[in-house]
C-alpha positions as CSV (number, residue, x, y, z in Angstrom):
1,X,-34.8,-9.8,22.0
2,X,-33.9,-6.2,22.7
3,X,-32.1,-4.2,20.2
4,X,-28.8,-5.4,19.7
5,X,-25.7,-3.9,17.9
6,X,-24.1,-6.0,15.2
7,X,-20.6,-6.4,14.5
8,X,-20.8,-6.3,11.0
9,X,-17.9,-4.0,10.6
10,X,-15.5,-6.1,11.9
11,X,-11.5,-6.8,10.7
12,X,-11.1,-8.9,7.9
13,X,-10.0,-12.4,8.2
14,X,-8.7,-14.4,5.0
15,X,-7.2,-16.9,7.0
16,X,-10.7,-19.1,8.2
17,X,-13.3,-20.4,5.7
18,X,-16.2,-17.5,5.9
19,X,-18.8,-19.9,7.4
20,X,-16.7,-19.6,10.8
21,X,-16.7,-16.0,11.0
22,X,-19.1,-14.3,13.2
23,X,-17.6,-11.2,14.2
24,X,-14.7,-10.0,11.3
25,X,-15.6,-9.5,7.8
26,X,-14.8,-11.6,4.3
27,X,-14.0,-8.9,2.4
28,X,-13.1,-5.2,2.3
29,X,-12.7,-3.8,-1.0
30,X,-11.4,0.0,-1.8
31,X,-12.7,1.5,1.5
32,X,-11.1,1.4,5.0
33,X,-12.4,0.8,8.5
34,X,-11.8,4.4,10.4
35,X,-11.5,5.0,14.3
36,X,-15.3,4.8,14.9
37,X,-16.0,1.6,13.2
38,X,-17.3,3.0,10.2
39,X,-16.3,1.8,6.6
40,X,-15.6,5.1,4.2
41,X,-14.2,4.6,1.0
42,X,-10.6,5.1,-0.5
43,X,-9.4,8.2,-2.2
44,X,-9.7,8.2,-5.9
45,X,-7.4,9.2,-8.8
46,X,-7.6,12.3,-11.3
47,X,-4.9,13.1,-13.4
48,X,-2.4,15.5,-12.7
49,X,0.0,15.3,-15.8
50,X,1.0,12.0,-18.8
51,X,4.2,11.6,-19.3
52,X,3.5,9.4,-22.4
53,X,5.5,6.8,-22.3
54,X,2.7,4.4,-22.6
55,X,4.2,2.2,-19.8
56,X,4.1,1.5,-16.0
57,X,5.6,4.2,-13.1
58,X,9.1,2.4,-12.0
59,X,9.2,5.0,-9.4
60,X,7.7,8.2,-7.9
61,X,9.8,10.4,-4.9
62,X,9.0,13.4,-3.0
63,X,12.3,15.5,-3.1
64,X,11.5,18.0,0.0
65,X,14.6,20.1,-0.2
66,X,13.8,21.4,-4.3
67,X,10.0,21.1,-3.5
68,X,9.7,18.5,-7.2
69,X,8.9,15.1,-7.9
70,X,10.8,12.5,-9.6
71,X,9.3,10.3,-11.6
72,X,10.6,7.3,-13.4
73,X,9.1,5.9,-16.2
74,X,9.9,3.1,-19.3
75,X,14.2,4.4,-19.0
76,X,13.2,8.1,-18.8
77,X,13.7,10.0,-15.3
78,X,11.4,13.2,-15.3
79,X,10.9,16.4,-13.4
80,X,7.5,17.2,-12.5
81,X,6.6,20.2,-10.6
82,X,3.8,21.0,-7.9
83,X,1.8,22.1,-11.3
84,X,2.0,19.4,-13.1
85,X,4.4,20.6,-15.8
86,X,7.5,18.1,-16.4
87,X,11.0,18.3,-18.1
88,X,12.8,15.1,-19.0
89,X,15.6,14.9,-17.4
90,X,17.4,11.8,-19.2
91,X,17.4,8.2,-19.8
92,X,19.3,5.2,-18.6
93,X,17.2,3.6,-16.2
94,X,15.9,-0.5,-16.6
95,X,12.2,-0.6,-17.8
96,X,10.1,-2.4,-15.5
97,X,12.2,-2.4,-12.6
98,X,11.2,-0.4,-9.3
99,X,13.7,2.2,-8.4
100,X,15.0,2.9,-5.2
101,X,15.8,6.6,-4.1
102,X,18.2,8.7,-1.5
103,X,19.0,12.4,-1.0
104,X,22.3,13.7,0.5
105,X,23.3,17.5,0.7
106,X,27.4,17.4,-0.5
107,X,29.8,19.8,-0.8
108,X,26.1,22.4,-0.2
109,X,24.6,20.7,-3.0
110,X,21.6,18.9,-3.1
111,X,21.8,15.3,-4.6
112,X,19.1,12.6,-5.5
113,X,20.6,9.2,-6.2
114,X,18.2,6.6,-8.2
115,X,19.0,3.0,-8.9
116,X,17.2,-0.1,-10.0
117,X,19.1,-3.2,-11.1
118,X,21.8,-1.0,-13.4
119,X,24.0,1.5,-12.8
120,X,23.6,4.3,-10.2
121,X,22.3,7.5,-11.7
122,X,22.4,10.9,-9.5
123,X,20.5,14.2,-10.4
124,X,21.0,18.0,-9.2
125,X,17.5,18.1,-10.4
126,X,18.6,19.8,-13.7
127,X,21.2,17.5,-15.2
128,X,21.6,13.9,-15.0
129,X,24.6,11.5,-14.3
130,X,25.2,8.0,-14.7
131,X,28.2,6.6,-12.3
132,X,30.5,5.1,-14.2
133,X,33.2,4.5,-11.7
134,X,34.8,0.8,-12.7
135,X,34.7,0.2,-8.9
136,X,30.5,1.5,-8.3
137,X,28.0,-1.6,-8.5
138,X,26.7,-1.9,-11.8
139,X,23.5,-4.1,-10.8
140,X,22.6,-2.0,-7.6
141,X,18.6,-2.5,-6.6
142,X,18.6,-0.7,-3.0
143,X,20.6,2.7,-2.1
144,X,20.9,5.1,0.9
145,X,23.1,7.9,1.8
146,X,24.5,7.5,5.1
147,X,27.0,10.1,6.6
148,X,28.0,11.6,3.0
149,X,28.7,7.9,1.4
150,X,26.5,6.3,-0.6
151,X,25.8,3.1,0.1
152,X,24.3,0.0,-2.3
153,X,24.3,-3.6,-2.7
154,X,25.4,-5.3,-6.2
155,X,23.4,-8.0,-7.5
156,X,26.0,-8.3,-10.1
157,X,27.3,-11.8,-9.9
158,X,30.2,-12.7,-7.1
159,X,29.1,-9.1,-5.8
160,X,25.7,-10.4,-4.2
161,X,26.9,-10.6,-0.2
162,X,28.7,-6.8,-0.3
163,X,27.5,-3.7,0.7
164,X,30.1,-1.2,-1.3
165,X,30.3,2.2,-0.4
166,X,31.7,5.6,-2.5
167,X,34.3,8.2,-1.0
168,X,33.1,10.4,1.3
169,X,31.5,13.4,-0.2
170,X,31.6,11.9,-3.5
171,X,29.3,9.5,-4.7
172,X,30.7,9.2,-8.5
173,X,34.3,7.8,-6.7
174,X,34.8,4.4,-5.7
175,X,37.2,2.5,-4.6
176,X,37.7,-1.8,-5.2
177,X,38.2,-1.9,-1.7
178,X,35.2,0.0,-0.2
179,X,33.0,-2.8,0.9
180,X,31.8,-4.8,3.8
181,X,30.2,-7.9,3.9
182,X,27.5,-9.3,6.1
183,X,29.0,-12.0,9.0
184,X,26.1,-13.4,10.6
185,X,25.1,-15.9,7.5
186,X,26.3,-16.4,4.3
187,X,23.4,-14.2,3.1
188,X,23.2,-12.3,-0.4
189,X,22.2,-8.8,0.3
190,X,19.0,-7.5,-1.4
191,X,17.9,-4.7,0.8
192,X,19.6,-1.4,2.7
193,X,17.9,1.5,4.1
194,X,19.0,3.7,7.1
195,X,17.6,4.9,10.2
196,X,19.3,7.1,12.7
197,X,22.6,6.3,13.0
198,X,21.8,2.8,11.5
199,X,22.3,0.6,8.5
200,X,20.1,-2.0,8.2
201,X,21.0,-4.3,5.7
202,X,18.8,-6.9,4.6
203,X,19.0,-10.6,3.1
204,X,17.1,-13.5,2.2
205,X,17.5,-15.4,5.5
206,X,19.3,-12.4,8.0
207,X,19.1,-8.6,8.8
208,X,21.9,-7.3,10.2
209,X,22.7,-3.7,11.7
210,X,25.6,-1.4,11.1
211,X,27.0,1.7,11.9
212,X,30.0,4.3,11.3
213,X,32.7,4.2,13.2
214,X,34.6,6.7,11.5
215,X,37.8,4.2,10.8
216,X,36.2,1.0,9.1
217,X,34.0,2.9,8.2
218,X,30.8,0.2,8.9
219,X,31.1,-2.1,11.6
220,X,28.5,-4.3,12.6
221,X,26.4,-3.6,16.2
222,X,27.2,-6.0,18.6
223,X,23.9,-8.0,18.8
224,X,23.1,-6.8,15.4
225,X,21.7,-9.0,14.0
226,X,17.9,-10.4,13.4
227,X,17.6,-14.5,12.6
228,X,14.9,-13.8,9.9
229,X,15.0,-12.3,6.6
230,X,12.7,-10.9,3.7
231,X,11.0,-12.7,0.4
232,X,10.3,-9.5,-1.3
233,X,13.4,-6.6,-1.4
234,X,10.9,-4.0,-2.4
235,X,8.6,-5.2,0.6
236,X,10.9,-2.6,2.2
237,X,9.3,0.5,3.7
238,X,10.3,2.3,6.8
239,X,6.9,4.0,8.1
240,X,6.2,6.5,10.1
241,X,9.6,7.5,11.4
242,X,8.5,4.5,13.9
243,X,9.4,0.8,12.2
244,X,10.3,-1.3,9.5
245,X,7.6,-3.0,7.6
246,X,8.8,-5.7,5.2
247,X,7.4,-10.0,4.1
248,X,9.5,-12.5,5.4
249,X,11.5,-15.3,4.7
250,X,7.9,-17.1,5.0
251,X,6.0,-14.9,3.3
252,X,4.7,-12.6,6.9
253,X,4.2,-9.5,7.1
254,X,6.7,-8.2,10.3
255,X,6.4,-4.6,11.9
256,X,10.0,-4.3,13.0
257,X,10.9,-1.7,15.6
258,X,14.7,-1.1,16.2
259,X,15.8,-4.6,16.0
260,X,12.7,-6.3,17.6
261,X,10.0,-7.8,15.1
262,X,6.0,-8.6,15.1
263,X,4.2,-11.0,12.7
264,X,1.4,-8.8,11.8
265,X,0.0,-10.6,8.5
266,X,-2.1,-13.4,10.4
267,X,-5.5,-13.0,8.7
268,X,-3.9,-12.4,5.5
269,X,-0.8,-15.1,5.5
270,X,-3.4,-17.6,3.4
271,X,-3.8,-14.7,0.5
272,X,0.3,-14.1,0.7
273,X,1.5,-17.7,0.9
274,X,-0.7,-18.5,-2.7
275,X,1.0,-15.6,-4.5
276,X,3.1,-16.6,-7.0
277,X,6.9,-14.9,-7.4
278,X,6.2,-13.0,-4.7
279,X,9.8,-11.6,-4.5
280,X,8.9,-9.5,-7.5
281,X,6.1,-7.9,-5.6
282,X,6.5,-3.3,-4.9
283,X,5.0,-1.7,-2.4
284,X,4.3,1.5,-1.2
285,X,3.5,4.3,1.9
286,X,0.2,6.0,0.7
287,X,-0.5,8.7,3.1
288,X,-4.4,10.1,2.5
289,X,-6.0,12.6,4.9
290,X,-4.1,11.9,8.0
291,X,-3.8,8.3,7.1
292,X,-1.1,6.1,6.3
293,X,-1.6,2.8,4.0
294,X,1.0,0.1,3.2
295,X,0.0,-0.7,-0.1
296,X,1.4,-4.4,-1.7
297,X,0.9,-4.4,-5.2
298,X,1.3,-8.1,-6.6
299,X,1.6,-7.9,-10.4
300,X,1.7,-11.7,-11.7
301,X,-1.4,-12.2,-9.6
302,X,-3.4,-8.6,-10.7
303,X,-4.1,-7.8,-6.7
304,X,-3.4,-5.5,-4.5
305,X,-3.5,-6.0,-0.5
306,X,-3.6,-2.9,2.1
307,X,-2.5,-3.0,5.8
308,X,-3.4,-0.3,7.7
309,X,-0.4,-0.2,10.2
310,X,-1.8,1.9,12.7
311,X,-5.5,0.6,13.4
312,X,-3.9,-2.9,12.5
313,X,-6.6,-3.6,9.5
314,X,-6.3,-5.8,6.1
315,X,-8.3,-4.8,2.9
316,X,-8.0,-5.1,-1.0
317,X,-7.7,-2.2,-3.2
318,X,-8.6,-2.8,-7.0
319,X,-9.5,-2.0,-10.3
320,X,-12.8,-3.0,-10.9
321,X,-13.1,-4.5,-14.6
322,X,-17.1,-4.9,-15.3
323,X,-16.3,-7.1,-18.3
324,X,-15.6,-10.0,-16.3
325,X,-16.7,-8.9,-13.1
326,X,-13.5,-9.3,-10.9
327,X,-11.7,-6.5,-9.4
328,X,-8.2,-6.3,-11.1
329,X,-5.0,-4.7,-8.6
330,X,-5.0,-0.9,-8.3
331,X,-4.2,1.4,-10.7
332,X,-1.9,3.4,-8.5
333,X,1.8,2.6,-8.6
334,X,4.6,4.4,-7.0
335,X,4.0,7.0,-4.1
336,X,5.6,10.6,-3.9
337,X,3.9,12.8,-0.8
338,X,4.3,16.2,-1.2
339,X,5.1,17.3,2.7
340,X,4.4,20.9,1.9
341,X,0.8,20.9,0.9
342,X,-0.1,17.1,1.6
343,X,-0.8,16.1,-1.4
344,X,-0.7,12.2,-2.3
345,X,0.6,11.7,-6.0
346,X,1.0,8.1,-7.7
347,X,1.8,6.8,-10.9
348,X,-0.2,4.7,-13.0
349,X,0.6,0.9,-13.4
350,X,0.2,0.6,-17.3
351,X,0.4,4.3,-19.2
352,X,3.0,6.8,-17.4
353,X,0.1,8.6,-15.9
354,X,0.6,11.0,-13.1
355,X,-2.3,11.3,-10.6
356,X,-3.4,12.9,-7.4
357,X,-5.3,11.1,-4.8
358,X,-7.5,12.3,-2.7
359,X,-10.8,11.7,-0.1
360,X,-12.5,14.2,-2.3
361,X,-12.4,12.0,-5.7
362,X,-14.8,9.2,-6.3
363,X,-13.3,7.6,-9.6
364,X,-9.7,6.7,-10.9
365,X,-9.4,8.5,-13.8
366,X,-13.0,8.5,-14.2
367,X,-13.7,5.1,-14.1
368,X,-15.8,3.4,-11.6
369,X,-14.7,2.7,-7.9
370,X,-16.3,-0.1,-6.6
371,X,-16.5,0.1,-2.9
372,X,-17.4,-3.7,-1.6
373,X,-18.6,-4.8,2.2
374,X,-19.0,-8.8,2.8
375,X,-19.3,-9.7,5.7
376,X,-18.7,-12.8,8.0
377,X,-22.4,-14.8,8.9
378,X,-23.2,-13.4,12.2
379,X,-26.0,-14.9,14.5
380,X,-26.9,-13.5,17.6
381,X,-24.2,-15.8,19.4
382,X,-26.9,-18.8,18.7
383,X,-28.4,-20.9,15.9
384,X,-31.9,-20.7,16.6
385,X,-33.9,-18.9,14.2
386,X,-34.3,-15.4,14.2
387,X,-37.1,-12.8,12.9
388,X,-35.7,-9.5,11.2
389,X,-38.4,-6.9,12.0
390,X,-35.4,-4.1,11.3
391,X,-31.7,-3.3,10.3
392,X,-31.0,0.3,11.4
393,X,-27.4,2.0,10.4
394,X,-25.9,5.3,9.7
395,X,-25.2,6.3,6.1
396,X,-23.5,9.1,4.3
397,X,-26.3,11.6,2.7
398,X,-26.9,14.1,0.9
399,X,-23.9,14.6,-1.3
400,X,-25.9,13.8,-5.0
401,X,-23.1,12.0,-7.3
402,X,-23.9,14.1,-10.7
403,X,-23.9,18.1,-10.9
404,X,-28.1,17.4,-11.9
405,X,-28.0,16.8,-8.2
406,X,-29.0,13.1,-8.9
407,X,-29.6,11.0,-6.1
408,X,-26.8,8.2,-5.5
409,X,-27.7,4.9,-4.2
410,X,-26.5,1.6,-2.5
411,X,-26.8,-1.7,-3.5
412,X,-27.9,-4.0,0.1
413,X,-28.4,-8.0,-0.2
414,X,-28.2,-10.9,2.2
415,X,-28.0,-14.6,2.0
416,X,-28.4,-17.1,5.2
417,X,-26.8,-20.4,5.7
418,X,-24.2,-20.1,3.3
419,X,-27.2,-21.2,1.0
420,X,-25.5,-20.1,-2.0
421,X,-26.5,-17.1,-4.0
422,X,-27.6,-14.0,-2.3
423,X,-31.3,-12.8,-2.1
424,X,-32.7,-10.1,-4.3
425,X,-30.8,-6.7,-3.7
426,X,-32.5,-3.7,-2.2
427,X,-30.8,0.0,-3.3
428,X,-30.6,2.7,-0.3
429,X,-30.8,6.0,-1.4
430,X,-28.2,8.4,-0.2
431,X,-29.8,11.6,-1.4
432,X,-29.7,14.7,-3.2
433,X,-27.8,17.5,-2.1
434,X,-29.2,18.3,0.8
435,X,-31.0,15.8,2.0
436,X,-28.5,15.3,4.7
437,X,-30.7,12.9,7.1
438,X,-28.1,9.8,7.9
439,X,-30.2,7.5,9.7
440,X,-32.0,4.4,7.7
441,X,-34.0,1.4,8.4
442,X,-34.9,-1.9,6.4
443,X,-38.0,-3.5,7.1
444,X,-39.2,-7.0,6.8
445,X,-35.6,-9.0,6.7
446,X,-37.6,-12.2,6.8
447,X,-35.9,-15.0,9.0
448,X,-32.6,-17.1,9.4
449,X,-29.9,-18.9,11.7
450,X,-27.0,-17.3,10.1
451,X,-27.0,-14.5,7.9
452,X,-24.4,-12.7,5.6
453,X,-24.9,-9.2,4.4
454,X,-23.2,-7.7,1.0
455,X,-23.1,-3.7,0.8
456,X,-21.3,-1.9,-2.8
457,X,-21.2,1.7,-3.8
458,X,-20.4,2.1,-7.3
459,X,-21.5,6.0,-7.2
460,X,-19.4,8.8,-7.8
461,X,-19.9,10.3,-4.1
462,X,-19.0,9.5,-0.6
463,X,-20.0,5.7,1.0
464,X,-19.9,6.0,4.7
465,X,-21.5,3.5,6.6
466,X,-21.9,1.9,10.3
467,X,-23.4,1.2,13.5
468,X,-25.7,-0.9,12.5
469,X,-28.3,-2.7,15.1
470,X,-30.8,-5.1,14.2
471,X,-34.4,-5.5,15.8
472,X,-35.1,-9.3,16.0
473,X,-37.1,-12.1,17.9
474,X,-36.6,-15.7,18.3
475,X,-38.3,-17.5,16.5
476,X,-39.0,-21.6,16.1
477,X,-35.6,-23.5,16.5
């Protein structure tokens, strides 16, 4: 046979048992798939600043208009700066909850509004307030500020089906009578966010869509209405200035574009439908050299599944734990993306940790990132037996993963026939500094019908790898 290019790359697919995949992959693990088919590994984590709480990040936000973060840790709400440096700010929120966050400009003041399953708190971004109106919600989950009112749903009980608003201008008044309620089903409401001059408000089994009418003030489109739901109210993410993203009354992931939706979750809906309480699930926008992630972080189950929205990809992100040898969910938690400078911050998911991400680190937090490439058993498009004379592929070389300009490596085994525990591993070199040439070849693959390939980078330096061909002859069938 001539040289032939193999599809080893290929997008995952959770759905099938691996024995039927020829073209897509098993697994992806902390590493993407870019434009040009090869697989380059996640950003890492250093730290920027510890809080010390000792406890998870309930929240993280960007605040573009006073250039800060806010970040939410334990009860504490904290000011961070682009250096790092923080001030608390106050106390008040619910531990372990994931907050919710909206910006307004009233009366020429800027104003951040934070909630998560208690009382609305709102910040100048020096002092804080807790709304204490007898009229505000007092178990609000999901806020927005929409034409100078701000908006929330109450989980508080007989409140769950309103949306209740504050006067204009003035989000510490509100009135008994300032609320609306969603018509199309008897739904509860667990979810709001805006876009344009729309309200979207979310339920279990319903979305519905609002908007001002300067009277009412909220009055439903005509039409407005979608017949399915979400599982998970902080599945919720609007990305992109483009669509909705957000899991189902059935557990899918849907790409929702004005009022129209698309099942996107296929090859994962096997993973998502075996999570347990997935309605407490958070997710996240990571945005990482021109890239944009929707990251689902699934706490009861330690995992962490990654849809890559625009090239339409699924992969895992983890924490690898070497103890057990399982990768645990990601350490990041909570996004805030400075706009300014494009840096990616995150929170930590255990220790009120503050870090930046970037394509330039290799660790979190100096532990080991363990980039992982299974693929499906590819075959030539037929079972008779094949000779490996040669695998050739690109690699990333010449970047040395130590400042002794140590040369990294690659661990690369195979196993055919789903005959059960892979072969003996071979290590690839990637360099010292320098040594920059990218092209590789492995010798003497031996033979097989079917054959399924395993690639890791543990190595503190880039892992870029693709286009791989394969020289092979037919052999005996």
């Amino acid at each position: 046979m001539p040289l032939v290019k193999l599809p080893l790359l290929g997008n995952v697919n959770k759905n099938v048992d691996p024995i039927a995949l020829a073209t897509n992959c098993v697994e992806i693990i902390d590493g993407y798939i870019d434009e040009a088919g090869f697989f380059n590994n996640r950003a890492g984590l250093v730290e920027i600043a510890d809080l010390g709480t000792g406890l998870l990040m309930d929240g993280a936000f960007w605040w573009d208009e006073l250039q800060i973060h806010i970040f939410v840790s334990g009860t504490n709400i904290y000011r961070v700066e682009t250096s790092g440096s923080f001030v608390l700010l106050g106390t008040g929120m619910q531990p372990g909850a994931r907050v919710t966050f909206a910006t307004a400009r009233i009366a020429g003041a800027d104003v951040l509004a934070m909630a998560n399953g208690g009382t609305i708190f709102t910040t100048n971004g020096t002092t804080l307030t807790e709304i204490t109106d007898v009229d505000a919600p007092t178990k609000s989950t999901h806020i927005v500020f929409m034409d100078k009112y701000l908006i929330s749903n109450d989980l508080a009980t007989g409140e769950e089906g309103k949306v209740k608003y504050s006067d204009v201008n003035d989000p510490l008044v509100w009135n008994a009578l300032s609320f609306f309620e969603t018509e199309r089903k008897p739904d509860g409401v667990t979810a709001i966010g805006t876009v344009g001059n729309q309200l979207v408000v979310f339920g279990p089994r319903s979305i519905e869509f609002f908007y001002d009418d300067g009277v009412t003030p909220f009055r439903r489109f005509d039409g407005g209405e979608s017949n399915i739901g979400t599982s998970a109210p902080h599945s919720v993410q609007y990305a992109e200035n483009m669509f909705w993203l957000f899991l189902d009354e059935n557990r899918r992931l849907n790409k929702m574009s004005g009022r129209e939706s698309t099942y996107v979750s296929g090859p994962y809906d096997r993973e998502l439908n075996a999570i347990n309480n997935i309605d407490k699930m958070t997710s996240m926008i990571v945005n990482i050299d021109g890239r944009s992630f929707y990251v689902m972080n699934f706490a009861n189950d330690d995992k962490t599944f990654v849809y890559d929205y625009i090239l339409d990809r699924w992969y895992r992100w983890g924490e690898w734990d070497s103890s057990v040898s399982r990768y645990r969910r990601f350490k990041g938690l909570g996004s805030s993306f400075n706009v300014k400078n494009g840096e990616q911050w995150v929170g930590d998911k255990a220790n009120g940790k503050i870090y930046r991400m970037g394509p330039d680190i290799y660790q979190d937090d100096g532990a080991v990132v363990r980039r992982s490439i299974l693929t499906g058993y590819f075959d030539h498009n037929t079972a008779q037996r094949k000779i490996s004379k040669k695998l050739m592929f690109r690699i990333k070389r010449g970047v040395a993963k130590d400042i002794s300009d140590t040369a990294g490596r690659v661990e690369i085994r195979y196993r055919d026939n789903d005959e059960g525990a892979f072969g003996t591993s071979r290590f690839v070199s990637t360099g010292s500094a320098g040594d920059s040439r990218f092209h590789y070849e492995l010798r003497r693959n031996g033979q097989y019908r079917q054959r399924q390939w395993e690639f890791v980078s543990s190595d503190s330096m880039p892992f870029i790898i693709g286009s791989f061909e394969e020289d092979v002859t037919l052999g005996v069938s």
